[in-house]
N, C-alpha and C positions, 0 to 999 in steps of 0.2 A: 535393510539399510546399512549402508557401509557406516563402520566406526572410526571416525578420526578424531586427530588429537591438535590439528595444527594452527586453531584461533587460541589455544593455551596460552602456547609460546609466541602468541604476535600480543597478547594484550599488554595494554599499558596498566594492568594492575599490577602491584610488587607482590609475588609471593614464596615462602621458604619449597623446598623436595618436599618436605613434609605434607603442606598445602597443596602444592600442584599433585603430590600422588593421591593423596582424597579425595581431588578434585575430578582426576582422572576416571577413579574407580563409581565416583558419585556418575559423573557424565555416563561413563560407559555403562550401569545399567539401565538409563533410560534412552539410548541411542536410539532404542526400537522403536519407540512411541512415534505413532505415525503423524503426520503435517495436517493441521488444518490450519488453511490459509485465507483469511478474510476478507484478502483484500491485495491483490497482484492486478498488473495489465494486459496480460496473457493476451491475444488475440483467440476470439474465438473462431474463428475461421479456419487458422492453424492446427487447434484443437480437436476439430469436428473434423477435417480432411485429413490429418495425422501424415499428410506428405513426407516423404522422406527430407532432411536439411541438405545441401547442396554440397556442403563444407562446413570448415569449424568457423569460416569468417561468419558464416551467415547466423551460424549459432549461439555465436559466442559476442560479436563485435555490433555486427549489425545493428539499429535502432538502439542501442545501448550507451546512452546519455552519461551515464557513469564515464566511463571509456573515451568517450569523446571529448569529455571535460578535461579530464589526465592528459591524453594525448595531446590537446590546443595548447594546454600549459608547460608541456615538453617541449613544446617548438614545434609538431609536427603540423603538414599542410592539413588543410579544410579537406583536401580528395581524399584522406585513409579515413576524414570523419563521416561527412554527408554526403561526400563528392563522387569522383566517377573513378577513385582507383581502381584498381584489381583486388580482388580476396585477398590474395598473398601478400599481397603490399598492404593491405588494412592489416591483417596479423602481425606480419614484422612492425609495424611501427608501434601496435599494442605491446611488445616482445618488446622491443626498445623502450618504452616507456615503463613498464610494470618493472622493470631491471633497476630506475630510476627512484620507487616510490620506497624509500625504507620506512617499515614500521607503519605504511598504511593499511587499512583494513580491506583492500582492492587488495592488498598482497594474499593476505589469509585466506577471502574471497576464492581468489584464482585457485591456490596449491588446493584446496577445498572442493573446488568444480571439476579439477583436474584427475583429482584422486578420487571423486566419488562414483565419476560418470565416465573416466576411462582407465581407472585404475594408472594413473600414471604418477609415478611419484618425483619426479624430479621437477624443479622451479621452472616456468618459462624465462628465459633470457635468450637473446638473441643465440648464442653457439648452442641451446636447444630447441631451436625454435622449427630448426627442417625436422629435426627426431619427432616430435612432437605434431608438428602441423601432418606428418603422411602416419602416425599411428592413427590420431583420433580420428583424419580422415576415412581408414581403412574400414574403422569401426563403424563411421558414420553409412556407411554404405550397405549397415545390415540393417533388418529389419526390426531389431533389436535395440536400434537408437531413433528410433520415429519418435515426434514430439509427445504423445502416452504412454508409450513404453519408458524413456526418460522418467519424466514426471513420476509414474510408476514403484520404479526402482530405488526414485528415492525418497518411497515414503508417504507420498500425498493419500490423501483421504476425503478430503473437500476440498474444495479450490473454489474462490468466488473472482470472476474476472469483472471489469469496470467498466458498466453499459450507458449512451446515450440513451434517453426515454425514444428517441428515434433513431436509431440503430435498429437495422435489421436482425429478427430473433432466431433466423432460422435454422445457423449455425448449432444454436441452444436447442432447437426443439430435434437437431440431429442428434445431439447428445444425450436427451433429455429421454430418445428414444431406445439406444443403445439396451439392449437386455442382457451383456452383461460387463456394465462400465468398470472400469480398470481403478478407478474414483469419481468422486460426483462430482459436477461442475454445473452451479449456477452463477446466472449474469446478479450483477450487483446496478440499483437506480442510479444514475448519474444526472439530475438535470439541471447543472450548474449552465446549461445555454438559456435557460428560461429566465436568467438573472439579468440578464444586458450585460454582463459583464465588460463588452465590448463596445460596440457598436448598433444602434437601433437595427441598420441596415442588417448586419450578421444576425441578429434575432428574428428578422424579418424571415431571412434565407431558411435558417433552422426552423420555422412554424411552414415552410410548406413542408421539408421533410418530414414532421412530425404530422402533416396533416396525412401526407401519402400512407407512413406508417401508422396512423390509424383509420385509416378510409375517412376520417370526419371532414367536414370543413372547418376553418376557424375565423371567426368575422365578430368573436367577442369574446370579452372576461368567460364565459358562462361557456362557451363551444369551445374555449381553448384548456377549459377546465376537465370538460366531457375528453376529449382527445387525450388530456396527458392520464386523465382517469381510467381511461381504456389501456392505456399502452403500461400502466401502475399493473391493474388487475393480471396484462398477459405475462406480463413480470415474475408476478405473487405464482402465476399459474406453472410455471417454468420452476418453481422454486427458490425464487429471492425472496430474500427476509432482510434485505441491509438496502438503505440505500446514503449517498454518500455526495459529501460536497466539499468541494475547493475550493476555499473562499481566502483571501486577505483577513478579513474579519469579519465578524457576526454584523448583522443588522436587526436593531430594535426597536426600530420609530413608531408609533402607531400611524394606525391605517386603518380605514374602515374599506366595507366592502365597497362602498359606495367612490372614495377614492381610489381603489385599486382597480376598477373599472374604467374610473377616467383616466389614469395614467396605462394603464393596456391599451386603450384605442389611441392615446400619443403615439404608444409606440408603436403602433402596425400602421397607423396611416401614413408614416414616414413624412411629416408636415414639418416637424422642427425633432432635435432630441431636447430627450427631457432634461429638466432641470436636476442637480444632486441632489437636493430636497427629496421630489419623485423618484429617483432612482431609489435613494433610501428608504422611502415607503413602499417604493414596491418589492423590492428582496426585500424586507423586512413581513410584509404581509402573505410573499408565495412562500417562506423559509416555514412560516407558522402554519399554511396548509399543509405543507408537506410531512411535519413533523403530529399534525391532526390525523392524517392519514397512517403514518407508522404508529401510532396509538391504535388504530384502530385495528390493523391488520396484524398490529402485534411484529413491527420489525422494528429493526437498529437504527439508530440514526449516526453515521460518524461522519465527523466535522474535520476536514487537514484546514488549519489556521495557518496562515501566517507567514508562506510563502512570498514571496518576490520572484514573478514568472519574467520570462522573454524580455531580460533585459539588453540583448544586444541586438538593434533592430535591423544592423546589416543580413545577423545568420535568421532573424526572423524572415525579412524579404527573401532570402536565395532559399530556405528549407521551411520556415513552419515551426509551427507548437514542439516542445519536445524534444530541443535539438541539445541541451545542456548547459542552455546560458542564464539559467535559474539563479536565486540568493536563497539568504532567508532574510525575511521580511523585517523593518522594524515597526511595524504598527500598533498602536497597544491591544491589549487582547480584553483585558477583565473586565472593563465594565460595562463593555454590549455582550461579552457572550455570557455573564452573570444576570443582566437585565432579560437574553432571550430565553434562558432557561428558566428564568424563574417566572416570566411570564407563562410558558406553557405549564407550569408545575403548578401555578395557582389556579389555571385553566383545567387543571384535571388534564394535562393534553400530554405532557412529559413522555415523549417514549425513551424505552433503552437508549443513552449516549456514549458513544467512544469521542472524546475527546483530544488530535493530535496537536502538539505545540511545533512547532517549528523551530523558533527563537530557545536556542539552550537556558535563555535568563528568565522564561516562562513556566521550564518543568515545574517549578517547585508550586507557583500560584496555581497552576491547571489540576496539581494534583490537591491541593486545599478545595480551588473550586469544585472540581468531582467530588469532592465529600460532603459538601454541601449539599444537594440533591438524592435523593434514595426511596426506597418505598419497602415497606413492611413486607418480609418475603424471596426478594430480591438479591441476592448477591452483589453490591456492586453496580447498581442500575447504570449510575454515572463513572463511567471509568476514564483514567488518565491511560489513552492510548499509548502503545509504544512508542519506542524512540524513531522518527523517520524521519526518510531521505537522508539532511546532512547530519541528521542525530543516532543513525544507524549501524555506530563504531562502537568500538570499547570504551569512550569516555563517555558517549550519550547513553548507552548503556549503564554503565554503572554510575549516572546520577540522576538514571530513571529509577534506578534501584535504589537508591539513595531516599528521592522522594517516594516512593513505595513506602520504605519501610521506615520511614521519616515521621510521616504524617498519614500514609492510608492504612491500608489491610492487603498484605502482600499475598497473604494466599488467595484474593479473589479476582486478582491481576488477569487477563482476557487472554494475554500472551504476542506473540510477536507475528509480525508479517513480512512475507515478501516485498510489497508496492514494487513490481520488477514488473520491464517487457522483458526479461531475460528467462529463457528453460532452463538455465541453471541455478537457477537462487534459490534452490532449497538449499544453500550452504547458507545462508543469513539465517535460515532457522540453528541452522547445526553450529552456528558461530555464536547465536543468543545463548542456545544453552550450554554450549562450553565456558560461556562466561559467568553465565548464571550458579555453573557448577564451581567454576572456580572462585566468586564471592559466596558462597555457603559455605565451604569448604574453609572457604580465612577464618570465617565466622564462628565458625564452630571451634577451629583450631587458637581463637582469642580468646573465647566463651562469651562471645555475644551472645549466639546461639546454643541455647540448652536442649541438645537433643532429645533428653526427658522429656521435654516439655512440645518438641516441635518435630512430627511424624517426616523429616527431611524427603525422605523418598517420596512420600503423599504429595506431599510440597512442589516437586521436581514433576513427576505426574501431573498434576494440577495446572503447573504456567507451562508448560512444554504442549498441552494437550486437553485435557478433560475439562479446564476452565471454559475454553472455547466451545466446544461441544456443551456445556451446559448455558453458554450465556446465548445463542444463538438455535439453542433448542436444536440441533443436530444429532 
């Protein structure tokens, strides 16, 4: 793994030479510790045919929401975002834009991807942007920059990518067969379509693909249970242990079986849609099977709270999910997902929770309510997930750390994730723990931190790497 230095000097932490050279030398012995990442959008398709990338547009820009977001807000057209430019015209304008962003973490990001995956050390801006666009092309055309060799190089060790329960597996069981994998890559549950999220009509669509994907039919509560039961197991068989949901907020309504059966045949008969009553009965009743079944099979459960999706319904009709025009949400969070939890906790049902906040003004409740939940044995059953999406900078950072070590147990911390379609974002891990290093580093140099008393290196090891590996049994 390459060693840099360059989310130091972007952070909006204050700190003296004295600090940052501790900092430096703390980072720099654990640079090596390899990426387990719990949770990226990696396509597996990509993964399993390890094609060669076309260019750096494609690698770099392409489906990258980040990017598109920056660029809209520079003034640049829709064509360098979703539309039908050319490569070159997508990159100059990311190159025009990134020139623009002082002191964002898309800066640190870039010099990060730049340096680590083509050795390139100078900034993109536009007067380097032809230097730059024919090196890493040059590079891209070896064999040596294919999407696992990449990954490879820097660092991975697990990788869990984000699966539909009906999604095709086959990409994974290409992987899966691999004798002698570069890193492990298993699909992670996703069955946040089983929620209605949307529309009865799109849940309708989703249950034949999920019926094709399990040979079953579905014509009830009970066969559609059988179906997503099958497609769970070939999961587990593949090697998921996590499965993972996108929600605005938790739901805790009671529901008997009995109700959640008659509200399932609403919805597949397409007669009327349900009422929000029913809708809250039923995510609230499928949220509890699912979290029954991770008890049982012994996996993760993590919850992203609190998002504000596809808010602008122009770029939703012309492209689709996923285009950049997301928020963060303001919904309240604590008293249904403290109501869902403690219902399964009294149920005996509680499986492992990663908990993520969205809303900056929830870090501090999310890590109180994670402490509330645990079990004899356990490290941390209930954890306040990392900082993500818009929380995935230096400030959400260090007042994730804040509540760490505020109110939890910071050495039992799960550690950070990609959430990237991007093949370069193993610099978000390398940007965590250079920040990570540089808050010990103050800490120490204040006397918060009594080195006596706290194994710093252990510490460093611990959230960068082994945490992960032990809370997910890998």
């Amino acid at each position: 793994m390459w060693k840099t230095k360059g989310a130091l000097m972007s952070s909006g932490m204050i700190a003296s030479k004295s600090v940052r050279k501790k900092a430096f030398e703390l980072y720099d012995r654990h640079a090596h510790l390899p990426i387990v990442d719990y949770h990226c959008h990696l396509p597996p398709s990509r993964l399993a045919d390890n094609a060669p990338f076309r260019d750096l547009s494609e690698l770099w820009i392409e489906g990258d929401h980040y990017k598109w977001r920056a660029m809209r807000i520079a003034g640049e057209s829709e064509a360098v975002c979703t539309g039908s430019a050319l490569p070159r015209q997508r990159f100059d304008a990311w190159a025009r834009t990134l020139a623009q962003m002082a002191g964002s973490p898309m800066q640190a990001w870039s010099r990060l991807e730049l340096r680590q995956t083509f050795g390139i050390e100078e900034p993109l801006i536009p007067s380097t942007a032809e230097r730059i666009w024919t090196r890493a092309n040059e590079m891209l055309a070896s064999d040596d920059f294919r999407p696992r060799q990449i990954l490879k190089r820097a660092g991975f060790e697990h990788l869990c990518t984000t699966d539909d329960p009906a999604d095709c597996l086959d990409h994974h069981r290409s992987l899966s067969a691999d004798p002698l994998p570069p890193f492990k890559v298993v699909p992670t549950f996703r069955p946040d379509a089983a929620l209605c999220l949307g529309s009865s009509q799109e849940m309708r669509q989703w249950l034949l693909r999920l019926e094709a994907a399990s040979g079953l039919s579905i014509d009830s509560l009970g066969t559609f249970l059988s179906a997503l039961r099958n497609r769970y197991e070939q999961f587990h068989d593949l090697g998921c242990r996590v499965s993972d949901h996108g929600l605005e907020r938790c739901y805790s309504a009671p529901c008997t079986d009995a109700d959640a059966s008659r509200i399932f045949d609403s919805l597949i008969s397409g007669a009327s849609e349900p009422c929000a009553d029913d809708l809250e009965r039923w995510r609230s009743w499928f949220m509890c099977r699912v979290a029954e079944w991770n008890t049982e099979f012994e996996w993760t459960m993590m919850l992203h709270l609190g998002a504000r999706r596809n808010n602008n319904t122009r770029i939703l009709s012309s492209y689709g999910l996923d285009a950049g025009c997301d928020s963060i949400g303001d919904s309240p969070q604590g008293e249904k997902l403290v109501a869902f939890l403690d219902q399964l906790d009294c149920a005996g049902k509680l499986p492992k929770m990663i908990l993520f906040n969205s809303n900056p003004r929830d870090t501090l409740m999310f890590a109180t309510i994670a402490g509330s939940f645990f079990e004899e044995g356990i490290r941390g059953k209930v954890q306040h997930g990392p900082p993500w999406w818009f929380l995935d900078q230096a400030f959400g950072i260090e007042e994730h750390l804040n509540a760490q070590i505020s109110v939890g147990v910071l050495a039992t911390f799960v550690g950070m994730v990609t959430d990237s379609r991007s093949f370069l974002s193993s610099a978000r891990h390398d940007y965590f723990r250079q920040l990570v290093s540089l808050r010990l580093a103050q800490d120490l140099e204040s006397g918060v931190l009594d080195s006596g008393q706290v194994d710093v290196d252990g510490l460093c090891r611990a959230l960068f790497y082994t945490n992960a590996k032990y809370f997910f049994n890998w």
